[in-house]
C-alpha positions as CSV (number, residue, x, y, z in Angstrom):
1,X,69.4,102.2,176.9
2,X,66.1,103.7,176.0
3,X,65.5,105.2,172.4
4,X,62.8,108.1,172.2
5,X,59.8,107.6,170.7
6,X,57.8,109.4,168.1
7,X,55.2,109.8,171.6
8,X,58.1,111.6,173.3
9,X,58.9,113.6,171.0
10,X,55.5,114.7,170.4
11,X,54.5,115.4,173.7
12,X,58.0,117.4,174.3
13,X,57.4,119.7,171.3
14,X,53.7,120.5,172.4
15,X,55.3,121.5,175.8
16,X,57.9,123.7,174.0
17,X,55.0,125.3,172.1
18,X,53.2,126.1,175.4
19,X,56.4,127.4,177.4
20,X,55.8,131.1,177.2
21,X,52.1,130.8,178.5
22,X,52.5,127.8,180.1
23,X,52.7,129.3,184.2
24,X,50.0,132.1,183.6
25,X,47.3,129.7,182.1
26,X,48.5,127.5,185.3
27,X,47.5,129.7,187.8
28,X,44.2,131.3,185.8
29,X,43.3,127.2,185.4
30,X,44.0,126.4,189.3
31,X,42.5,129.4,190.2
32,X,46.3,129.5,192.1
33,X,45.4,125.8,194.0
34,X,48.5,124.7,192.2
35,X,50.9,126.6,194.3
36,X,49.4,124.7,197.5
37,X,49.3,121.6,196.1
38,X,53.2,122.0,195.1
39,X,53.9,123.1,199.2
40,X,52.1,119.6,200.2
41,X,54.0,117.5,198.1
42,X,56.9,118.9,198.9
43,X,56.6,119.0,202.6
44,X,56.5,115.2,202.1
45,X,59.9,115.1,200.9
46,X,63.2,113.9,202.9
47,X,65.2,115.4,204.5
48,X,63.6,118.5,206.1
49,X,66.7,120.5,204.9
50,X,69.4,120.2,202.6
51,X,69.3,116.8,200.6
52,X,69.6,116.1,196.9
53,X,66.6,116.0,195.3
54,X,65.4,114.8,192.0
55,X,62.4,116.6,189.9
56,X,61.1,115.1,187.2
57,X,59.0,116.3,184.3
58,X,60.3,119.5,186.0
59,X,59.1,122.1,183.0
60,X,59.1,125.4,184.1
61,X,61.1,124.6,187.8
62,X,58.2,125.5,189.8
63,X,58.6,122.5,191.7
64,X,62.3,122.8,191.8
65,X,62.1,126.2,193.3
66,X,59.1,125.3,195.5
67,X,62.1,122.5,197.1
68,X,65.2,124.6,197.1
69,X,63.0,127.3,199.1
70,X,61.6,124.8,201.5
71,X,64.7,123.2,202.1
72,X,67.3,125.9,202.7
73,X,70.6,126.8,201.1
74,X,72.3,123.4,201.5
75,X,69.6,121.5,198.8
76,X,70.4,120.6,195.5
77,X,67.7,120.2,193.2
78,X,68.3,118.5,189.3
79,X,65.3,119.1,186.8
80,X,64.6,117.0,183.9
81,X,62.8,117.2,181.5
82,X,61.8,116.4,177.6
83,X,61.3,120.4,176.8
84,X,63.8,122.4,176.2
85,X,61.7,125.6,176.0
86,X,60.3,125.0,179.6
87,X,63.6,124.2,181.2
88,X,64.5,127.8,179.7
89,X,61.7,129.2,180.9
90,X,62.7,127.5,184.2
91,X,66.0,128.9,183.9
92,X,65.4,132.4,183.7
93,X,63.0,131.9,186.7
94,X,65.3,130.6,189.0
95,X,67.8,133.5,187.9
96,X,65.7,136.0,189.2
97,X,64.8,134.4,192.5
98,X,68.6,133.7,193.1
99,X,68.2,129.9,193.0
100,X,70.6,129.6,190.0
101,X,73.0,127.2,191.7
102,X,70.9,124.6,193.7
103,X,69.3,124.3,190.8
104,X,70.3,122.2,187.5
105,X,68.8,121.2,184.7
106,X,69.1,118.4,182.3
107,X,67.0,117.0,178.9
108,X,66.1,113.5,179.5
109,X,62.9,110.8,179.5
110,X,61.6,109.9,182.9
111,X,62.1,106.8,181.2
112,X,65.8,106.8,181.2
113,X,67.3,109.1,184.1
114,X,71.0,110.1,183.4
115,X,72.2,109.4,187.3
116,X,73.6,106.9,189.8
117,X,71.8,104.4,191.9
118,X,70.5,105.6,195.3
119,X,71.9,109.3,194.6
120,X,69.0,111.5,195.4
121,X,67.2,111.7,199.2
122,X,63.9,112.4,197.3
123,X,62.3,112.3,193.6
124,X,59.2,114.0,192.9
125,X,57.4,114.4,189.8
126,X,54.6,117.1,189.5
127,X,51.0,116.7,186.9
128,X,54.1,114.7,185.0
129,X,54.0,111.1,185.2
130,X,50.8,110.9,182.6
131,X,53.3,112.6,180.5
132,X,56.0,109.6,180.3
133,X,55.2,107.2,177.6
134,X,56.3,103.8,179.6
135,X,54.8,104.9,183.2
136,X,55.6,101.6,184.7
137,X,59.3,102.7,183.9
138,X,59.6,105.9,184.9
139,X,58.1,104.9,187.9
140,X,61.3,102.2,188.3
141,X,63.5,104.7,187.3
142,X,62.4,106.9,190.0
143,X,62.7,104.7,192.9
144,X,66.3,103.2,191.5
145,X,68.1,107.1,191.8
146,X,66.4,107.7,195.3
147,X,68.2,106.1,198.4
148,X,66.7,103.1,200.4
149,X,64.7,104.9,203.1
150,X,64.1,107.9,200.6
151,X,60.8,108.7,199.1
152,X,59.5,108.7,195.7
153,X,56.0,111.5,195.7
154,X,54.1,112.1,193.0
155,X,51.3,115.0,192.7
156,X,48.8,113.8,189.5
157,X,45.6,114.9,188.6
158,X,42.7,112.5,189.1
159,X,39.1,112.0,188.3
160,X,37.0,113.5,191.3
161,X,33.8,110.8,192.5
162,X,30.3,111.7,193.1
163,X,27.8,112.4,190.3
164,X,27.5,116.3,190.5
165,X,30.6,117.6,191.0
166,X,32.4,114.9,189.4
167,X,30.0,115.5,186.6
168,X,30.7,119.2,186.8
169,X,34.5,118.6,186.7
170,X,34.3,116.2,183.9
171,X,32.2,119.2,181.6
172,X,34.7,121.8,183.0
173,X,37.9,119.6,181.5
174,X,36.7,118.7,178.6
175,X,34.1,121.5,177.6
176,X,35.7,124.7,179.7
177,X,39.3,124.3,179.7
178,X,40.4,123.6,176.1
179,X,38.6,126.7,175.4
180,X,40.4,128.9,177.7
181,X,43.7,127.5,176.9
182,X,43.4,127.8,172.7
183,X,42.4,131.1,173.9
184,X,45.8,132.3,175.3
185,X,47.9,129.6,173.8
186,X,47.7,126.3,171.4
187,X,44.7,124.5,171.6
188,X,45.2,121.4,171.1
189,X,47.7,121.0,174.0
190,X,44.6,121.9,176.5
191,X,42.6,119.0,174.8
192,X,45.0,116.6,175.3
193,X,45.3,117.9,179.1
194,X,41.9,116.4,180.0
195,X,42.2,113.3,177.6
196,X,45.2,112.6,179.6
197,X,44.2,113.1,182.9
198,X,40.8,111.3,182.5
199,X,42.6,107.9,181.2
200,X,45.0,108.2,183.8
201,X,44.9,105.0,186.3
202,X,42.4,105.7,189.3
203,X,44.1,106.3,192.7
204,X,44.5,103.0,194.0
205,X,45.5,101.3,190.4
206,X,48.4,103.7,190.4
207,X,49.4,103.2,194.1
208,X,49.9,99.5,193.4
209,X,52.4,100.8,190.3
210,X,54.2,102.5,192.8
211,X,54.4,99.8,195.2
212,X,55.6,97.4,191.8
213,X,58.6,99.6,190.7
214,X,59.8,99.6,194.1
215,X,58.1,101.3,196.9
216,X,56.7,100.8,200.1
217,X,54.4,102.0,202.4
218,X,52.7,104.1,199.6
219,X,49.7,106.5,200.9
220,X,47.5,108.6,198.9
221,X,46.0,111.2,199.7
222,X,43.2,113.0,197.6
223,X,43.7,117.0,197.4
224,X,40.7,119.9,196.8
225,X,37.5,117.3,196.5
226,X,39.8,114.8,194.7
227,X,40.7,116.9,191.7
228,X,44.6,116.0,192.7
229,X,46.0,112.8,194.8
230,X,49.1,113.1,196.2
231,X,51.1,110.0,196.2
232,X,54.0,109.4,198.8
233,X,56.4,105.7,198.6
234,X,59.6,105.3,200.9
235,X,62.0,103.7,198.4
């Protein structure tokens, strides 16, 4: 049994406060890139249609919808999440694209996942996993509700190498974006945004995580000049 702490429930109420602007600062932020990187790490996903899939950190479902598109009307999708406010926002989203009943939502901690062993073909987890407070179990948690022979991909922001542009991306995150985003919505969820990211392990710390809470064969593969890896482990 895992007890939430005073970190989860902190970083679900910042989310919460963020839900109503959360998508639109997205896509101004990502100048839209998001939307690709969602199709890549999802194309990585098993099966190729239909299959039970598992989205953690879901928030506003874009992920969710971005699977039960790709993979036809016989996938089922189950979104979890800390935030209720961005599961509603989810909610209404994938009312209006018809999407209501492959679809389901639930409130839980990556850390604790309310489902059976081996029950999902796929979990994925979307600019998320720095969000849960014990990585090392979420990532566990992850590989024990996937299948053997399913995958486990994960789609994180990372810190981009060479001098100028990683420079340049460094000033942008902390300097450019928390400035934007208290702009249009609350600050101080846009500075922890790059505090997170930037203490998040590098790329090949994280794949060995991966390959320690159960999976195998892990690739990574770095996205847009190495803004984003994209992680992919067969469980």
């Amino acid at each position: 049994m895992y007890r939430l702490t005073d970190r989860n429930r902190s970083i679900g109420e910042m989310f919460s406060s963020i839900a109503p602007r959360y998508d639109f600062l997205n896509r101004l932020l990502s100048l839209g890139v998001d939307r690709r990187w969602r199709r890549l790490a999802v194309a990585e996903t098993v099966p190729s249609t239909g299959g039970r899939f598992l989205d953690v950190a879901t928030g506003t479902a874009d992920m969710a919808l971005e699977i039960s598109r790709r993979k036809g009307a016989g996938a089922r999708v189950a979104g979890v999440d800390l935030s209720v406010e961005m599961m509603r926002v989810g909610l209404e989203k994938c009312a209006r694209a018809g999407r209501s009943r492959s679809v389901a939502f639930l409130r839980a901690p990556g850390e604790c996942l309310p489902f059976r062993d081996g029950v999902f073909d796929s979990a994925c987890v979307a600019f998320g996993i720095r969000n849960v407070v014990d990585r090392d179990r979420g990532l566990r948690e992850m590989c024990r509700a996937v299948r053997p022979g399913g995958r486990v991909v994960v789609l994180e922001f990372s810190s981009p190498p060479g001098t100028v542009f990683g420079a340049l991306y460094r000033f942008y995150f902390r300097s450019v974006l928390p400035r934007i985003g208290g702009i249009f919505s609350r600050g101080s969820a846009y500075a922890y945004l790059p505090e997170s990211v930037l203490a998040f392990p590098e790329p090949h710390a994280f794949a060995e995580m991966m390959r320690a809470a159960g999976c195998v064969s892990v690739t990574r593969r770095p996205l847009t000049f190495g803004i984003v890896t994209l992680y992919v482990g067969v469980r």
